[in-house]
C-alpha positions in Angstrom: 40.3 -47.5 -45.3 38.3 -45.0 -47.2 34.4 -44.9 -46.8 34.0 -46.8 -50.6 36.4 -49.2 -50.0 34.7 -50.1 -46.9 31.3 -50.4 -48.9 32.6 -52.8 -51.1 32.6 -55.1 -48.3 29.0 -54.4 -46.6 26.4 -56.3 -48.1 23.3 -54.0 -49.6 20.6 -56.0 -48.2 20.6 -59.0 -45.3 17.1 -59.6 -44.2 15.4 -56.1 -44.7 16.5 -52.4 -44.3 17.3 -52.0 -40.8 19.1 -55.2 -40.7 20.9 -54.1 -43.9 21.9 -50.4 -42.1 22.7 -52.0 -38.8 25.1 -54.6 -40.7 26.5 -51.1 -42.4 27.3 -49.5 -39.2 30.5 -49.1 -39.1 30.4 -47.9 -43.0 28.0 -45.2 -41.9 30.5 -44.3 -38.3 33.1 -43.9 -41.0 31.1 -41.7 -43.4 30.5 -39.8 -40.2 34.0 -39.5 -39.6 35.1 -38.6 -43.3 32.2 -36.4 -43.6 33.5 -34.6 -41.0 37.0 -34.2 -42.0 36.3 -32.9 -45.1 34.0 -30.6 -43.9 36.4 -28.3 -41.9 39.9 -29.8 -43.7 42.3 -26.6 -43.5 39.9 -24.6 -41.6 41.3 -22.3 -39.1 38.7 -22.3 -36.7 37.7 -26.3 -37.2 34.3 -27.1 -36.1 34.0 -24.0 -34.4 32.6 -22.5 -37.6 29.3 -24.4 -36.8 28.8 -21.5 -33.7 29.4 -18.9 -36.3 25.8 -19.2 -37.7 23.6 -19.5 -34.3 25.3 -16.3 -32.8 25.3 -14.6 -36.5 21.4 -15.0 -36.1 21.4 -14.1 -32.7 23.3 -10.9 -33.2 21.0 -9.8 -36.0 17.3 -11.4 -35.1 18.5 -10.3 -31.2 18.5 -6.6 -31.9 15.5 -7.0 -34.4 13.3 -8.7 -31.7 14.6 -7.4 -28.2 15.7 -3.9 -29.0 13.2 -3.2 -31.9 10.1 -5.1 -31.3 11.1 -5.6 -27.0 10.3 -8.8 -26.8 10.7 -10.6 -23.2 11.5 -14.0 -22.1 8.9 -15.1 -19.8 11.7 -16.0 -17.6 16.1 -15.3 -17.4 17.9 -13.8 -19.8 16.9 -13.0 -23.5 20.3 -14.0 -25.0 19.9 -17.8 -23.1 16.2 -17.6 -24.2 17.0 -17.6 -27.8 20.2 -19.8 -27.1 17.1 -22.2 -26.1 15.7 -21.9 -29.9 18.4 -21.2 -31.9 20.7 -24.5 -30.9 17.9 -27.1 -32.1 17.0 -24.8 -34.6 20.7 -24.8 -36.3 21.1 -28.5 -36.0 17.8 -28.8 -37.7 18.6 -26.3 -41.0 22.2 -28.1 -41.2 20.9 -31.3 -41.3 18.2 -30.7 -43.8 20.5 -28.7 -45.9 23.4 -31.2 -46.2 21.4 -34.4 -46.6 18.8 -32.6 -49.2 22.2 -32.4 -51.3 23.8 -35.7 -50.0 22.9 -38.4 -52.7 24.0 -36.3 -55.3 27.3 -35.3 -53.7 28.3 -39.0 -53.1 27.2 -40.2 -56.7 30.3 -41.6 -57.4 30.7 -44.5 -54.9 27.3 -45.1 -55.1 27.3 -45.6 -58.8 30.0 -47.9 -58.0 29.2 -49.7 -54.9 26.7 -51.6 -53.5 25.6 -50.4 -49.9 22.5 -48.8 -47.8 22.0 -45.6 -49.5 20.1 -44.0 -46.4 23.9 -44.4 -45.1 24.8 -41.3 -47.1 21.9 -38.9 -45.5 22.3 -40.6 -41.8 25.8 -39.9 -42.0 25.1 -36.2 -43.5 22.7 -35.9 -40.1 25.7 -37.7 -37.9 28.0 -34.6 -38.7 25.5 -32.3 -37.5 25.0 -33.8 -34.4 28.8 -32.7 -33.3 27.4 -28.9 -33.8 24.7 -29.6 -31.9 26.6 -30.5 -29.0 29.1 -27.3 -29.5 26.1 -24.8 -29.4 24.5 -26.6 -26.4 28.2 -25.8 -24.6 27.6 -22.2 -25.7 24.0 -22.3 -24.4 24.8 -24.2 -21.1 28.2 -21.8 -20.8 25.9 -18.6 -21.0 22.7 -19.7 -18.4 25.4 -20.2 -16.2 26.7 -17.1 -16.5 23.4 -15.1 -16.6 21.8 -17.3 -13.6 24.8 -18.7 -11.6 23.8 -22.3 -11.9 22.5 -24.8 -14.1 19.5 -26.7 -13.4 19.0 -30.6 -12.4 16.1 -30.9 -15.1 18.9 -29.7 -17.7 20.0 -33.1 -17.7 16.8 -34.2 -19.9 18.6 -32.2 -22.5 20.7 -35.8 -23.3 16.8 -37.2 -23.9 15.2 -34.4 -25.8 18.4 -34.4 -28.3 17.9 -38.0 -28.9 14.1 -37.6 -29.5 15.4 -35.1 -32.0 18.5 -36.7 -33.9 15.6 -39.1 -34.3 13.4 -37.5 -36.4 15.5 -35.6 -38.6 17.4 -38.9 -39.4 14.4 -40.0 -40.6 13.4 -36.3 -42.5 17.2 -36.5 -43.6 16.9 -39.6 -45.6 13.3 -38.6 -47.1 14.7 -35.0 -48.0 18.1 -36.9 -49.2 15.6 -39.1 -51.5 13.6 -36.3 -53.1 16.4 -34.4 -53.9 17.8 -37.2 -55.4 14.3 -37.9 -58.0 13.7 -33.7 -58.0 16.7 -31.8 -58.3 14.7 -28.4 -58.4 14.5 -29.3 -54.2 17.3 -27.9 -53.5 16.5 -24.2 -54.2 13.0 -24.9 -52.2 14.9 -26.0 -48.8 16.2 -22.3 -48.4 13.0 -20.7 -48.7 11.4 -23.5 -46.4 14.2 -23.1 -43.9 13.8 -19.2 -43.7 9.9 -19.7 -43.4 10.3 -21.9 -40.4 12.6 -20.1 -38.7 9.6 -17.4 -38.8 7.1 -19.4 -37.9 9.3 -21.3 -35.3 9.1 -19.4 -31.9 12.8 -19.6 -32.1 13.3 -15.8 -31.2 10.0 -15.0 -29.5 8.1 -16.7 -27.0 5.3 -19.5 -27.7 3.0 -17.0 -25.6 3.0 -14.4 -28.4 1.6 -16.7 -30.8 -2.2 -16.0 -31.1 -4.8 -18.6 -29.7 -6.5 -19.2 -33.2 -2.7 -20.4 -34.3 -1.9 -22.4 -31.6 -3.0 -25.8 -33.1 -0.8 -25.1 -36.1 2.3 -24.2 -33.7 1.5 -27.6 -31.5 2.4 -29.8 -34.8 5.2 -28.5 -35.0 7.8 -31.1 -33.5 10.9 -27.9 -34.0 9.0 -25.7 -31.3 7.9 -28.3 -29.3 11.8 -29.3 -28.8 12.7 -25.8 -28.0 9.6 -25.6 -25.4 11.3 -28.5 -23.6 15.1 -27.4 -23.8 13.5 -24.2 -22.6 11.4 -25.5 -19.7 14.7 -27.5 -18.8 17.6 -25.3 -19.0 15.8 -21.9 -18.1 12.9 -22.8 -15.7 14.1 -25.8 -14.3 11.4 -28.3 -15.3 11.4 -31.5 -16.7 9.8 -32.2 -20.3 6.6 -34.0 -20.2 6.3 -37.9 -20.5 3.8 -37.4 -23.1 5.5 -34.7 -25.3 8.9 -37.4 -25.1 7.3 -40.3 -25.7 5.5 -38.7 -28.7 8.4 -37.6 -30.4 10.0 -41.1 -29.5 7.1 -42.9 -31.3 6.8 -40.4 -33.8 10.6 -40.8 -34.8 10.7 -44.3 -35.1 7.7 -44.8 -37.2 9.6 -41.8 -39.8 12.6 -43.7 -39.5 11.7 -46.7 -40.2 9.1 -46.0 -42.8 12.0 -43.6 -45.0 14.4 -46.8 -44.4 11.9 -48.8 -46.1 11.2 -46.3 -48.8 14.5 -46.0 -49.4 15.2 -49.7 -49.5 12.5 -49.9 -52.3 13.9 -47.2 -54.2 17.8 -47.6 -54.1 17.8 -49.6 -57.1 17.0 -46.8 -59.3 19.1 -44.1 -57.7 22.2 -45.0 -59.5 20.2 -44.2 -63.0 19.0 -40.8 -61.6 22.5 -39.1 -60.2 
């Protein structure tokens, strides 16, 4: 059964937005799935494509900040040190830039049929989630390599991922509803993207950030996440309580505040795609 024939049986609302997407769950595990398929239908390579872009980056911003500017991991090796930032930091840009593009893409059913429009975006972030595991393979694959072992504390990885599927489920759905009511959005995510990816310490160390910056770089939830899968995989050392239960906290409250925008929205979405 297709993804809008399936819709056509999930009610749009029972009791509130999170008991509307919970009763759409399977729609949006099959969105996931279709999603998916389509994404790397008669592809050679299949989801292996999603590595092409972290080691692309690597390659080029690898020569550019360790043979050019010699910049030094604190600790191991440079190429599992930017592994470290470049993993979170490609399931972020991926998620942001299919769900900022999302609503408009699945007009059609959703002119049609009545269902949970944060479905769409979730689902958009779902995909994602697959190359996020494939790039921490890579990563795990080459600190074993360059050290010999993995650490204990690299388990916490299965935590810090969930912290951060849950907030950019919730930025997915807010960025999937703007660029839904502004269509100029979508030529403003690139530019954001490659500003973050500056201003993330995704290539260089947290340590060559100047002090008078640092309070800027500590709201930052991005860096903060590739601090911990840092600290885990490369030094050994569990995340903080405090930094997980933070994010934890701070995702729910963004999930469940873009599910209820959303819900109070969706009626007009059909009139503006």
């Amino acid at each position: 059964m297709t993804a809008a024939g399936t819709a056509v049986a999930t009610p749009r609302r029972t009791g509130g937005p999170l008991r509307s997407l919970w009763a759409a769950r399977w729609l949006l595990l099959q969105w996931v799935r279709r999603d998916f398929t389509v994404q790397y239908r008669q592809s050679a390579l299949g989801p292996l494509w999603a590595l092409v872009q972290p080691l692309s980056l690597l390659v080029v911003y690898g020569i550019v900040f360790r043979q050019v500017l010699n910049v030094r991991p604190p600790q191991g090796s440079y190429l599992a040190f930017a592994l470290c930032g470049l993993v979170p930091w490609t399931f972020v840009a991926s998620a942001v830039t299919r769900s900022v593009q999302s609503l408009a893409n699945a007009a059609p059913i959703i002119k049609q049929v009545s269902f949970p429009r944060s479905v769409v975006p979730l689902a958009a972030t779902g995909v994602t989630v697959v190359d996020l595991a494939l790039g921490t393979v890579v990563l795990l694959a080459t600190q074993l390599v360059a050290n010999g072992r993995l650490h204990v504390a690299t388990l916490s990885l299965v935590v810090i991922y969930l912290d951060l599927v849950l907030v950019l489920a919730a930025v997915s759905v807010v960025a999937a509803l703007v660029g839904a009511l502004v269509r100029d959005i979508r030529f403003l995510i690139p530019l954001v993207l490659q500003v973050g990816f500056i201003a993330t310490p995704v290539m260089y160390p947290r340590s060559l950030v100047p002090s008078r910056f640092g309070w800027v770089y500590d709201l930052n939830p991005v860096g903060r996440v590739i601090e911990a899968v840092r600290a885990a995989v490369i030094e050994g050392r569990w995340p903080s309580p405090a930094l997980l239960a933070g994010l934890t906290l701070g995702g729910v409250v963004l999930l469940v505040a873009a599910l209820l925008y959303s819900a109070a929205i969706e009626d007009r979405l059909p009139d503006l795609l």
